[in-house]
MMTF fields as JSON, N, C-alpha, C and O atoms, coordinates in Angstrom:
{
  "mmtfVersion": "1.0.0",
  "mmtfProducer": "UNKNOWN",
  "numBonds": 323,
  "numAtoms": 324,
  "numGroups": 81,
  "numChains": 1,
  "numModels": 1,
  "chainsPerModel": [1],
  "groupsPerChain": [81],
  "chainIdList": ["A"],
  "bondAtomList": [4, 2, 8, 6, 12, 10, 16, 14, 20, 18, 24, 22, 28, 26, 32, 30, 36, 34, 40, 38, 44, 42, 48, 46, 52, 50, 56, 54, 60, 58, 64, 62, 68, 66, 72, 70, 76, 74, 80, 78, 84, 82, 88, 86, 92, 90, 96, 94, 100, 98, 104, 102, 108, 106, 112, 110, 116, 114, 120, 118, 124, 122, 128, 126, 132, 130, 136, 134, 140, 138, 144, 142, 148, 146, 152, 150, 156, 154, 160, 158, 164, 162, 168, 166, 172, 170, 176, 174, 180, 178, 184, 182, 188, 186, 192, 190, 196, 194, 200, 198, 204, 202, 208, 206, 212, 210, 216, 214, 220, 218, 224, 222, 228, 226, 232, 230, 236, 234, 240, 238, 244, 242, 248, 246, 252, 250, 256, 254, 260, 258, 264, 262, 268, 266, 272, 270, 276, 274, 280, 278, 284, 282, 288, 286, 292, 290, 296, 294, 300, 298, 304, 302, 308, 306, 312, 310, 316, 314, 320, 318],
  "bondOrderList": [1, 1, 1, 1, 1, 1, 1, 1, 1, 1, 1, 1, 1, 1, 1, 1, 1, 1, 1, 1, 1, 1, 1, 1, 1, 1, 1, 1, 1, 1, 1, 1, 1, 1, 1, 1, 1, 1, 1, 1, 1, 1, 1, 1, 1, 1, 1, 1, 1, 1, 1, 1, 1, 1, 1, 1, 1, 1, 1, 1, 1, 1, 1, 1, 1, 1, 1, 1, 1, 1, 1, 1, 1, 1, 1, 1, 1, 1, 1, 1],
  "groupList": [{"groupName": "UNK", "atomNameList": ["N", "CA", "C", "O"], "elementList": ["N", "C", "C", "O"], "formalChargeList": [0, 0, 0, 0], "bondAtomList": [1, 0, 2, 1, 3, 2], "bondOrderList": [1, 1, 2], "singleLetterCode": "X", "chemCompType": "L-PEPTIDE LINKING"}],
  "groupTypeList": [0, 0, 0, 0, 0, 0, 0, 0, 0, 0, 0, 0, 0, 0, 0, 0, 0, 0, 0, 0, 0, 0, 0, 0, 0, 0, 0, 0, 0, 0, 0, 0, 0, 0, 0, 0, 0, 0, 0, 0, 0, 0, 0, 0, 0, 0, 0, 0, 0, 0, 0, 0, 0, 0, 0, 0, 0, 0, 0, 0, 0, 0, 0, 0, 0, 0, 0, 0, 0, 0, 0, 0, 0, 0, 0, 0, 0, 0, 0, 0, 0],
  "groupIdList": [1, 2, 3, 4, 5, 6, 7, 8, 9, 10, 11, 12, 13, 14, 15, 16, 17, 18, 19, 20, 21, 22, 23, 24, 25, 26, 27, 28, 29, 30, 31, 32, 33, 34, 35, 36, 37, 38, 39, 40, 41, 42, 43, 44, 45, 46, 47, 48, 49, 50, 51, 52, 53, 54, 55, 56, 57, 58, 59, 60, 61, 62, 63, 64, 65, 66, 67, 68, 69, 70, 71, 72, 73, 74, 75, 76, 77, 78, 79, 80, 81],
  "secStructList": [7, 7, 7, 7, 2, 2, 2, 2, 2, 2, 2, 2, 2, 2, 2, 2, 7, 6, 6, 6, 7, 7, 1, 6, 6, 6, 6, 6, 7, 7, 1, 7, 7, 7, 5, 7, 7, 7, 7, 1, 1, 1, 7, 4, 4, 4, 1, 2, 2, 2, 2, 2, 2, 2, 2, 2, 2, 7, 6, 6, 7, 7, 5, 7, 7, 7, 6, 6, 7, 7, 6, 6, 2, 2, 2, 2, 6, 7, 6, 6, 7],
  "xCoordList": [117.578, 117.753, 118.556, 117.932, 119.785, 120.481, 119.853, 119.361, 119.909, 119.572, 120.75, 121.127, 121.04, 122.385, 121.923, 120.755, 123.266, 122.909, 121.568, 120.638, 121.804, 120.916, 119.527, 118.725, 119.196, 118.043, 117.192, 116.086, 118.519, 117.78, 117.445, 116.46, 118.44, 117.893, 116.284, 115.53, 115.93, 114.797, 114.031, 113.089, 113.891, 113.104, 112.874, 111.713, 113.679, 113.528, 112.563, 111.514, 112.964, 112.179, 110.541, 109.642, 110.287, 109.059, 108.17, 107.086, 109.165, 108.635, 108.349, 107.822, 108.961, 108.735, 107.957, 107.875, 107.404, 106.758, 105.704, 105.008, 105.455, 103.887, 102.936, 102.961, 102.007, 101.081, 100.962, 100.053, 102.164, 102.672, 103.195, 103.235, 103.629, 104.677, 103.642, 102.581, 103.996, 103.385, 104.052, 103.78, 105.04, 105.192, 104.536, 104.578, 104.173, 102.915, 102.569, 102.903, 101.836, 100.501, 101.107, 100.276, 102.155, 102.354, 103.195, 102.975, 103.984, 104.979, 103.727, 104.134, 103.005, 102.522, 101.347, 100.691, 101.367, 101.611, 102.13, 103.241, 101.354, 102.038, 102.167, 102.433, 101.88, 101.674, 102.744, 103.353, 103.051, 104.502, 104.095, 103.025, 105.127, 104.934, 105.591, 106.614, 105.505, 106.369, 106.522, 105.569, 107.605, 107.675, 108.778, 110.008, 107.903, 108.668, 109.089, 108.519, 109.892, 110.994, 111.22, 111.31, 111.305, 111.352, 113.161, 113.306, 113.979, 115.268, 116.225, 115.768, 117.357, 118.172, 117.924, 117.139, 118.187, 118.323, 117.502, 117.934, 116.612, 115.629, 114.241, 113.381, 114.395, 113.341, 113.321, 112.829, 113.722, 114.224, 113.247, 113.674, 112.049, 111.042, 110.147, 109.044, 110.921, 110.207, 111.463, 111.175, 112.733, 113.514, 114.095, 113.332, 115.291, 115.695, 115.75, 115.07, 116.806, 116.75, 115.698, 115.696, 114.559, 113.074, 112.524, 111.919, 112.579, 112.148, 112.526, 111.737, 113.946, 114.904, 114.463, 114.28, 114.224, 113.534, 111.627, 111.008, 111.186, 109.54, 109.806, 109.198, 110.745, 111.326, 111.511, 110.937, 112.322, 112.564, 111.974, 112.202, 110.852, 109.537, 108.52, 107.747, 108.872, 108.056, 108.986, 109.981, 108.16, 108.48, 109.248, 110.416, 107.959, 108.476, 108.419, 107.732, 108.98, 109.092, 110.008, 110.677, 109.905, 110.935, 110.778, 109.664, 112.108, 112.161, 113.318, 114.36, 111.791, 112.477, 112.925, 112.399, 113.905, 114.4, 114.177, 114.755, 113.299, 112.675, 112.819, 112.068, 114.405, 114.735, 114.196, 113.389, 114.702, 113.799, 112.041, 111.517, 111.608, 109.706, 109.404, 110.056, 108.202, 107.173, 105.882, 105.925, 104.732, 103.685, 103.236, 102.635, 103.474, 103.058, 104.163, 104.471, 104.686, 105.973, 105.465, 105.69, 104.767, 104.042, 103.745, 103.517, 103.726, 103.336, 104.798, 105.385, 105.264, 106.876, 108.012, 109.073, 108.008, 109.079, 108.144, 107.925, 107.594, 106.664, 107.42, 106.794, 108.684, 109.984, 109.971, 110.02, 109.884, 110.131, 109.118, 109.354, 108.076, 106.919, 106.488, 105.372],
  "yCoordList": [117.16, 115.901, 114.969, 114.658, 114.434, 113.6, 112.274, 111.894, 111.621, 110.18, 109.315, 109.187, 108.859, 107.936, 106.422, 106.034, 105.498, 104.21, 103.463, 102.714, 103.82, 102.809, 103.041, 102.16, 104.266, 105.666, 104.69, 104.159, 104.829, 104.139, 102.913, 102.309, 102.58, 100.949, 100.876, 100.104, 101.327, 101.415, 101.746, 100.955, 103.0, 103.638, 102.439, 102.23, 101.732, 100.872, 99.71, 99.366, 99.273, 98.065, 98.717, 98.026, 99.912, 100.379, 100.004, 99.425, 100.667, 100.13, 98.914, 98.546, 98.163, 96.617, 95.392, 94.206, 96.061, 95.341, 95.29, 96.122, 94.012, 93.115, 94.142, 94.552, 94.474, 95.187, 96.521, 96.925, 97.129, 98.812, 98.704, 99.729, 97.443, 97.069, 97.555, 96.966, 98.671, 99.208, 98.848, 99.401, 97.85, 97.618, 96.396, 96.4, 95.791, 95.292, 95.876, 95.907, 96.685, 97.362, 98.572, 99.345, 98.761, 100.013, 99.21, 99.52, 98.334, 97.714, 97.709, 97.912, 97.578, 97.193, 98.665, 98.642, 99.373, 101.358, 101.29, 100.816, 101.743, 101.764, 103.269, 103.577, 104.249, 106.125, 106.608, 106.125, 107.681, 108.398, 108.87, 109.391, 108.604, 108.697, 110.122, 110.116, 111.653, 112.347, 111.736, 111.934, 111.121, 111.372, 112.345, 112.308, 113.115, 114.749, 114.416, 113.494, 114.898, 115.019, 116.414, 117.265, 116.489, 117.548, 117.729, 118.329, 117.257, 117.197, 115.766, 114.666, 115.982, 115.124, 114.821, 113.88, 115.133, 114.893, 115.943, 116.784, 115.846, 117.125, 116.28, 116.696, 115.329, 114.463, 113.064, 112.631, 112.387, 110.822, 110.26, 110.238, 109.826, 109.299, 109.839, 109.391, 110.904, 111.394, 112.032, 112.873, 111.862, 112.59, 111.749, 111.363, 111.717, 111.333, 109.923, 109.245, 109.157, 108.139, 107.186, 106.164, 107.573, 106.933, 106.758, 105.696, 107.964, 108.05, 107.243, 106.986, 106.974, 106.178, 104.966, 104.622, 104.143, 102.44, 102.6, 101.864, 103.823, 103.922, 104.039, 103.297, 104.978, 105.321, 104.163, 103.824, 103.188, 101.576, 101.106, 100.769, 101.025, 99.858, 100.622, 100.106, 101.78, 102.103, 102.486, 103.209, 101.569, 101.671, 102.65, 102.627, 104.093, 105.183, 106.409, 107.387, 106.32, 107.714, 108.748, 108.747, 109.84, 110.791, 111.145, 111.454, 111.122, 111.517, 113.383, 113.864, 113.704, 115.076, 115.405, 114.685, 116.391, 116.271, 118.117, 118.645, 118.953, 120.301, 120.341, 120.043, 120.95, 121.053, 122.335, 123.23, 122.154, 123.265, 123.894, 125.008, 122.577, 122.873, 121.66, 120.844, 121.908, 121.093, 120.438, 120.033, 120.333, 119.756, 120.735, 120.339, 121.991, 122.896, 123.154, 124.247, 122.285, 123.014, 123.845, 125.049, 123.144, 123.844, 125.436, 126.144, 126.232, 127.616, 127.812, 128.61, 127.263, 127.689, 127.428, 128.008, 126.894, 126.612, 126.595, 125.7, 127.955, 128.554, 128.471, 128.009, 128.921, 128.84, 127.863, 127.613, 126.782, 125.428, 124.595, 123.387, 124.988, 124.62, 125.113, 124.802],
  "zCoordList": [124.428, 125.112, 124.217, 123.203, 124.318, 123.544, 123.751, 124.814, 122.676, 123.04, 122.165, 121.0, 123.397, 123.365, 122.893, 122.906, 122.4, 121.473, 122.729, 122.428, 123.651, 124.007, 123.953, 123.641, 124.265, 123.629, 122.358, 122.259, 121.436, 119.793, 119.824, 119.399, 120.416, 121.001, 121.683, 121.09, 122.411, 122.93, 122.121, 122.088, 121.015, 120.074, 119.236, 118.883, 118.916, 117.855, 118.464, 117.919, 119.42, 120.306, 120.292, 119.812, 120.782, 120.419, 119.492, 119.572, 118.081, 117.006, 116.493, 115.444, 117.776, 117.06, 117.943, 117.623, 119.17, 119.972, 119.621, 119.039, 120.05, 120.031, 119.339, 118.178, 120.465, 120.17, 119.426, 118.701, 119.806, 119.303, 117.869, 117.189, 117.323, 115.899, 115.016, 114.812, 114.492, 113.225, 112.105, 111.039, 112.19, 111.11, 109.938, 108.708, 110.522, 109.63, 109.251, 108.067, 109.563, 109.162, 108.289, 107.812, 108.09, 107.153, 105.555, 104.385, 105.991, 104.967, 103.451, 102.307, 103.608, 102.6, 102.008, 100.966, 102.636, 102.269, 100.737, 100.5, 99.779, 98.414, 97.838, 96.677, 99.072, 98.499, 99.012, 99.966, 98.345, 99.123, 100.46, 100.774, 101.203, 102.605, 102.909, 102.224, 103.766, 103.947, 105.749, 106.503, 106.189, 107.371, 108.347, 108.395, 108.999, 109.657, 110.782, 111.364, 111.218, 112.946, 113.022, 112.137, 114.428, 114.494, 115.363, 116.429, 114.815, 115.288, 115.217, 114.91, 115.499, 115.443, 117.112, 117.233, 117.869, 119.557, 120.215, 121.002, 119.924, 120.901, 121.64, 122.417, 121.205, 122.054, 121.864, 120.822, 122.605, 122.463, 121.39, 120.236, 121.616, 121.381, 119.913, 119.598, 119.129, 117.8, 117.184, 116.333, 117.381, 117.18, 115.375, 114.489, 115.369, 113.757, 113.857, 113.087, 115.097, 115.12, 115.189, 114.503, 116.217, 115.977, 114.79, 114.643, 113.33, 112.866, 111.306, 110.396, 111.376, 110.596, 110.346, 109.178, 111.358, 111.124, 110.511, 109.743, 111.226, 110.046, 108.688, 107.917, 108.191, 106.52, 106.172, 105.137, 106.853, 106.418, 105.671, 104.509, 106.525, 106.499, 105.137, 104.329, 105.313, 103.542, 102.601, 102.548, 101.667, 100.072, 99.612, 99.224, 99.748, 99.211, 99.925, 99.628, 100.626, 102.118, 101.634, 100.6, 102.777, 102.577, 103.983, 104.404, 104.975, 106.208, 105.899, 105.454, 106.693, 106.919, 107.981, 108.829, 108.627, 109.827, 109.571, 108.621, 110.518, 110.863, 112.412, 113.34, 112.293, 113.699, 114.795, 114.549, 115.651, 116.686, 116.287, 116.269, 116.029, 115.848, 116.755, 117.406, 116.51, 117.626, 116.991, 115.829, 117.753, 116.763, 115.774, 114.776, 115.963, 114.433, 113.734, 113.258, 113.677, 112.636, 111.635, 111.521, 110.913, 109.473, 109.801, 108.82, 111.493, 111.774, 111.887, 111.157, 112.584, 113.577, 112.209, 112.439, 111.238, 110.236, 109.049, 108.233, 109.178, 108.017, 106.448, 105.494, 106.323, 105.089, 104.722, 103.518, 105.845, 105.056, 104.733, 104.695, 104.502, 104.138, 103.063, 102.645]
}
């Protein structure tokens, strides 16, 4: 599923609305963060671009991008684990 500029646009608004804005609540996170995707364009809503503005907001992250997996990556992209 491609998600086009306006796609990220939306992903980002997610992240930043009222009630849903996790970003408070993480900015101040002081442990290494690993945060995983499972693609560049394979699902609007968890894909790289969604996942780009959470890495932001912490300190000390590392966004991984583990393409063609799903919620088990850790079984399905066994190598890269």
């Amino acid at each position: 599923m491609d998600c086009s500029p306006g796609c990220i646009t939306y992903n980002k608004k997610i992240l930043n609305r009222g009630s849903l804005s996790i970003t408070d609540k993480v900015k101040n996170i002081s442990v290494s963060t690993l945060i995983l995707v499972r693609g560049e364009k394979e699902y609007p809503l968890t894909d790289l671009s969604a996942a780009q503005p959470l890495d932001e907001v912490f300190d000390d992250s590392e966004l991984r991008n583990v393409p063609d997996s799903g919620h088990f990556m850790f079984a399905e992209k066994a190598t890269e684990f």
